[in-house]
C-alpha positions as CSV (number, residue, x, y, z in Angstrom):
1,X,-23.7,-70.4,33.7
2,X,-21.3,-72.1,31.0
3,X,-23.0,-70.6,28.3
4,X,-23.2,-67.0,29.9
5,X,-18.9,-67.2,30.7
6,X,-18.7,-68.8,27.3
7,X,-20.7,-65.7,25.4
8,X,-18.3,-63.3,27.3
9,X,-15.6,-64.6,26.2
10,X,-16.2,-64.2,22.9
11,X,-17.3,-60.6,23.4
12,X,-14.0,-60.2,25.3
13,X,-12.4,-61.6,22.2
14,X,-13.9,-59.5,19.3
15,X,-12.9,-56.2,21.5
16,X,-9.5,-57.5,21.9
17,X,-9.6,-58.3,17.8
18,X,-11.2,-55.1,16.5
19,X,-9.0,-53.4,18.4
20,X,-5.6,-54.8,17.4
21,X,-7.4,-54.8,13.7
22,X,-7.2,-50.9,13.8
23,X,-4.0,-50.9,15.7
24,X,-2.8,-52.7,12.5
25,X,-4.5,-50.4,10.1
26,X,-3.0,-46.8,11.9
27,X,0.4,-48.4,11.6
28,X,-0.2,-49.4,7.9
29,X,0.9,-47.0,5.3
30,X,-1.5,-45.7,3.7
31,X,-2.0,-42.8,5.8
32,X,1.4,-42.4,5.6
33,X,0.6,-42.1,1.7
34,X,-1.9,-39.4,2.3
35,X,0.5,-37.2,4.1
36,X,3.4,-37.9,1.6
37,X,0.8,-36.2,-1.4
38,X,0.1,-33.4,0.7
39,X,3.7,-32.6,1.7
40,X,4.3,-33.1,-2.1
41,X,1.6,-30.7,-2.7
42,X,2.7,-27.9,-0.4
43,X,6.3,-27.7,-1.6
44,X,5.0,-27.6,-5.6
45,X,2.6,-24.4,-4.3
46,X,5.7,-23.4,-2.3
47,X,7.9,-23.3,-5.9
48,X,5.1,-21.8,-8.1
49,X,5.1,-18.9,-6.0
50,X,9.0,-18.6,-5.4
51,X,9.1,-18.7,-9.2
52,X,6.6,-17.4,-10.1
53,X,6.4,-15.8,-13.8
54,X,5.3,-13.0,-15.4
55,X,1.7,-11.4,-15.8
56,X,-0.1,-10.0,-18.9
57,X,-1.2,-7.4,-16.9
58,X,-0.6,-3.7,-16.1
59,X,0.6,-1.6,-12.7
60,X,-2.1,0.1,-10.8
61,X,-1.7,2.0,-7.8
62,X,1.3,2.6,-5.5
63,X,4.4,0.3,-5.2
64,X,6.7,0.7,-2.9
65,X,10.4,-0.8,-1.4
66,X,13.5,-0.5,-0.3
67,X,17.1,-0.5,-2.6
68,X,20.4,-0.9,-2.1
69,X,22.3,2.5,-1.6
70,X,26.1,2.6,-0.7
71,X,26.1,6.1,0.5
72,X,23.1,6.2,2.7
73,X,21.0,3.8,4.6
74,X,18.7,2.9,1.7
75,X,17.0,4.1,-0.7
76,X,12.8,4.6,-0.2
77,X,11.3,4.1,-3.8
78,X,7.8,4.6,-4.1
79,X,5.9,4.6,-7.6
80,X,2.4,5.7,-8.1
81,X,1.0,4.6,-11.5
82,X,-2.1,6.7,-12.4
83,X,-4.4,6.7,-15.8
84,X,-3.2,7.2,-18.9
85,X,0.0,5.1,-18.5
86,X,1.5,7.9,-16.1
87,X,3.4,7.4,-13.6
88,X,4.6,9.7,-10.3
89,X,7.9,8.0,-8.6
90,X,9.6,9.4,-5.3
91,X,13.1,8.3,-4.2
92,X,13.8,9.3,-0.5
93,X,17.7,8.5,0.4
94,X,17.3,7.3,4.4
95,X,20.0,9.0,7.0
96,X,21.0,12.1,4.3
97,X,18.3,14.6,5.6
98,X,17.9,15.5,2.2
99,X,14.7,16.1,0.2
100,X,12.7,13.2,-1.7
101,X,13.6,13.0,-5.7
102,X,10.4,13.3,-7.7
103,X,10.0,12.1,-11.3
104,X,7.0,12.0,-13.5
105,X,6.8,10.6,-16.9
106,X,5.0,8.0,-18.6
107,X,5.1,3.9,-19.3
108,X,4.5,1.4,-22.1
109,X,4.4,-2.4,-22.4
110,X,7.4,-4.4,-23.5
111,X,7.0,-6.9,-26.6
112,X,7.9,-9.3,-23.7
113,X,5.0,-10.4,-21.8
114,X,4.8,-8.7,-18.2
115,X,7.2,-6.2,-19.0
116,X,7.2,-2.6,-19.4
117,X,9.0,0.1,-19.6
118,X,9.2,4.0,-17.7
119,X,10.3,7.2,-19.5
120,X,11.2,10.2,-18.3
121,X,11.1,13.0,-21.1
122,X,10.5,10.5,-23.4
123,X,14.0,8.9,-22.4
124,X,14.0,5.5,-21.0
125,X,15.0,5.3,-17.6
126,X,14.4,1.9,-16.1
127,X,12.6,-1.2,-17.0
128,X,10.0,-3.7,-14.8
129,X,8.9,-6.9,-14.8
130,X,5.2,-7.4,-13.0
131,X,5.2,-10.6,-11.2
132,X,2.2,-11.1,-8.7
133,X,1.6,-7.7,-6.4
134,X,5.4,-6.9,-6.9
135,X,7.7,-5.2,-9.6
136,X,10.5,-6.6,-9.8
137,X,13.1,-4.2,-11.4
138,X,15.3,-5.7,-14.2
139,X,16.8,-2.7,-15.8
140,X,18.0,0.9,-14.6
141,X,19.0,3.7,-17.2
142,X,20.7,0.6,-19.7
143,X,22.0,-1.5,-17.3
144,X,20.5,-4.6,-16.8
145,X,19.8,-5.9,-12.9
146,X,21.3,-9.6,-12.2
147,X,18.5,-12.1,-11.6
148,X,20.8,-13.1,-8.6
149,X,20.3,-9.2,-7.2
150,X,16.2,-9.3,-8.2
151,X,15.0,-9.5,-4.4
152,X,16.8,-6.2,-3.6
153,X,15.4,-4.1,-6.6
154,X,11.7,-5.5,-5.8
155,X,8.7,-3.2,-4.9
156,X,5.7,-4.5,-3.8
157,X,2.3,-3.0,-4.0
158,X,0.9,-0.8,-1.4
159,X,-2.9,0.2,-0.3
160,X,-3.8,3.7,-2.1
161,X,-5.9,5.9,-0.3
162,X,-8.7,7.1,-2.4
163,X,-9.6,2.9,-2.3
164,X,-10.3,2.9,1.2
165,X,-14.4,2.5,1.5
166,X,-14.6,4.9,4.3
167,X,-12.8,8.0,1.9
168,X,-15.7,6.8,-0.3
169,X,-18.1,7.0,1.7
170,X,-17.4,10.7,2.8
171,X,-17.1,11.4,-1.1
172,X,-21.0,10.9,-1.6
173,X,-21.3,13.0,1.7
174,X,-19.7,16.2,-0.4
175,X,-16.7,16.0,0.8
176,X,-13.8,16.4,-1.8
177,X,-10.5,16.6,0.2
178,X,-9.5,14.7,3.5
179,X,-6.7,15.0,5.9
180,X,-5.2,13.4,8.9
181,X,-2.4,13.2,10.6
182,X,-1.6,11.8,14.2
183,X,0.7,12.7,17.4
184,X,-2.6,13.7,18.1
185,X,-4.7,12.9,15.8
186,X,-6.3,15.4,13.9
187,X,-8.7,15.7,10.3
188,X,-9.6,18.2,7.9
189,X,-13.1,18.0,5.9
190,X,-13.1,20.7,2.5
191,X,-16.0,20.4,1.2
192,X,-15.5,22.9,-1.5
193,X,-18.4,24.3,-2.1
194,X,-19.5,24.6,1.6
195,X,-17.1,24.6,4.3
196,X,-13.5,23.5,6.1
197,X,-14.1,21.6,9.7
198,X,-11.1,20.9,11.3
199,X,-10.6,18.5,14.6
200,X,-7.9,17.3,17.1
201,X,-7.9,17.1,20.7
202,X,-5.4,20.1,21.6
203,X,-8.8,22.5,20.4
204,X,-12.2,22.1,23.0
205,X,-15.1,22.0,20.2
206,X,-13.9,21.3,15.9
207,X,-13.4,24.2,13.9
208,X,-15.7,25.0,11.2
209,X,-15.5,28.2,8.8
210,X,-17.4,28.8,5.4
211,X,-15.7,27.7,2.3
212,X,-13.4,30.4,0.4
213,X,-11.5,30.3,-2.7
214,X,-8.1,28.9,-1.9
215,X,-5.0,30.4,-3.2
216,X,-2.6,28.4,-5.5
217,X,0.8,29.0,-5.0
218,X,4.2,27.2,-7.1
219,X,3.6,24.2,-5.3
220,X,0.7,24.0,-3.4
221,X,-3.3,25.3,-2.8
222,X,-3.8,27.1,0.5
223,X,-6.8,27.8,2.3
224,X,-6.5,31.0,4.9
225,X,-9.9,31.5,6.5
226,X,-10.6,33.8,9.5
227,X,-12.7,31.9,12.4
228,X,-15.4,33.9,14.2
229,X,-13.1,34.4,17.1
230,X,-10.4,36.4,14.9
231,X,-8.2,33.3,14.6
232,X,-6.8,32.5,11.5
233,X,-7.0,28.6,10.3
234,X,-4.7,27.8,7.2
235,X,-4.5,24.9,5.4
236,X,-2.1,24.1,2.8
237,X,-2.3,21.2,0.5
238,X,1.1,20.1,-1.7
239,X,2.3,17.1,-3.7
240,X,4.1,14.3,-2.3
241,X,3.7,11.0,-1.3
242,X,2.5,10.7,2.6
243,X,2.2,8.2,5.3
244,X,-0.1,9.2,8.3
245,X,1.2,6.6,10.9
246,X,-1.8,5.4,11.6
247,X,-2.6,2.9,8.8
248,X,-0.9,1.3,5.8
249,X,-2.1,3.7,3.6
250,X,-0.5,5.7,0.8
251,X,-1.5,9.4,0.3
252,X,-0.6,11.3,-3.2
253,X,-0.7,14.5,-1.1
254,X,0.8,16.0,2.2
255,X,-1.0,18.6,4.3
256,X,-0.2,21.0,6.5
257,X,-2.9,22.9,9.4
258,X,-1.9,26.0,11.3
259,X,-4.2,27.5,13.8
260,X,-3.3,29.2,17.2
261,X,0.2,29.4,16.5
262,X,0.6,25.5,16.3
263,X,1.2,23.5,13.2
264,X,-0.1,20.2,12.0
265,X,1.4,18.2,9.6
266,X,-0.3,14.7,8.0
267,X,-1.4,13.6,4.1
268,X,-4.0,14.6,2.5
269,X,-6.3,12.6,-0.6
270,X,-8.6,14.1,-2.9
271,X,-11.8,12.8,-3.0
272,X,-12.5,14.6,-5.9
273,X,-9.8,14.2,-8.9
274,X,-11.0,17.3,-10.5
275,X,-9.3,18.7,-7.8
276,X,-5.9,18.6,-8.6
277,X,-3.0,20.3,-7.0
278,X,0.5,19.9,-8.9
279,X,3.6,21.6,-8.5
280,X,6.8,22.5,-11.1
281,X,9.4,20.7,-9.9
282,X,11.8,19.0,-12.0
């Protein structure tokens, strides 16, 4: 019996010791160290992205943000840089109720790495500096842009339409131009060699009419096809950077659908970029 109380107690004894030996070791500090490096490692991540430099590379896409204004609410700037170092840029001046500015023109690189420069009729009118996904605007028609001011004159890029895998998708279907639009939600399918089917809710069964030659006007390409029923279906296709309300997508072309006497207004993106619709304003 000695022996037995004397064996559990030392078996009491070693639980008791391992224990307070790891007691000991999760107060010591050298997970304390661990911590400290990561900590250390977060906040230099943290600074290379808060700083972070410039980019040998070129725009591509849409970039879009918000500027100062002092006469309005702010000022919408969205730039579309296409092939061919072009560029398409719309300024839209919030609580003026007045049309969006277009501008289209062209852009080179800088001898200075990650910037470049935008012309308009071969006249400079503002220069960039790509950092990232965002443009960060350090120049507007010769006056430089405090680095202190930077976060206000930043764009940031935006998701462009034609990418999206489900416009590509319908592409290899035949179908060359896409619309939408929502409050309802309605679509357009030209396939131009074929036919126009048009949805949305307010009609009981889509809308489908044989393809005919559209009519280009000074801004836009309409469509005016007669239905078997005698009603007229019109689709009209324009420049002009679009947002359909429905995802973050940026269109390069606005739409407009009138049929029954109601219109439809949404964007538009041309599956097909032999299809292109441009307009002559200055």
């Amino acid at each position: 019996m000695k022996t037995f109380i004397i064996v559990l107690a030392l078996v009491i004894a070693a639980v008791i010791g391992w224990y307070i030996f790891n007691y000991y070791q999760s107060s010591n500090s050298k997970p304390l160290v661990v911590n400290t490096k990561t900590t250390d490692t977060m906040v230099i991540v943290r600074d290379s992205i808060i700083n972070a430099g410039t980019y040998d590379s070129i725009p591509s896409g849409f970039y879009q943000g918000m500027l100062p204004c002092k006469s309005c609410d702010g000022i919408q700037r969205t730039i579309l840089f296409t092939d061919n170092d072009h560029f398409k840029m719309e300024e839209l001046n919030w609580g003026k109720g007045t049309p969006a500015r277009a501008v289209n023109g062209t852009w080179e690189k800088e001898k200075e790495k990650g910037h470049f420069r935008l012309y308009e009729n071969d006249k400079p009118i503002a220069e960039y500096r790509l950092s990232k996904d965002s443009l960060i605007n350090t120049e507007s028609f010769g006056t430089k842009i405090p680095d202190s001011l930077s976060h206000q004159y930043a764009l940031f890029r935006k998701n462009t339409a034609p990418e999206n895998a489900s416009w590509k998708k319908r592409r290899t279907e035949g179908v060359e131009i896409f619309g939408t639009g929502g409050d309802p939600y309605w679509s357009v399918e030209i396939d131009k060699d074929k036919y126009i089917l048009f949805k949305a809710p307010t009609i009981q069964r889509p809308v489908i009419v044989p393809i005919e030659k559209p009519q280009p006007t000074k801004d836009s390409l309409i469509y005016s096809i007669s239905t078997d029923g005698g009603n007229l279906l019109k689709v009209s296709i324009a420049p002009g950077f679009c947002t359909d309300g429905l995802s973050d997508h940026i269109y390069e072309y606005r739409m407009t659908v009138t049929y029954k006497g109601q219109m439809y207004k949404g964007c538009a993106v041309l599956l097909d970029k032999g299809m292109i619709v441009e307009n002559n304003r200055k």
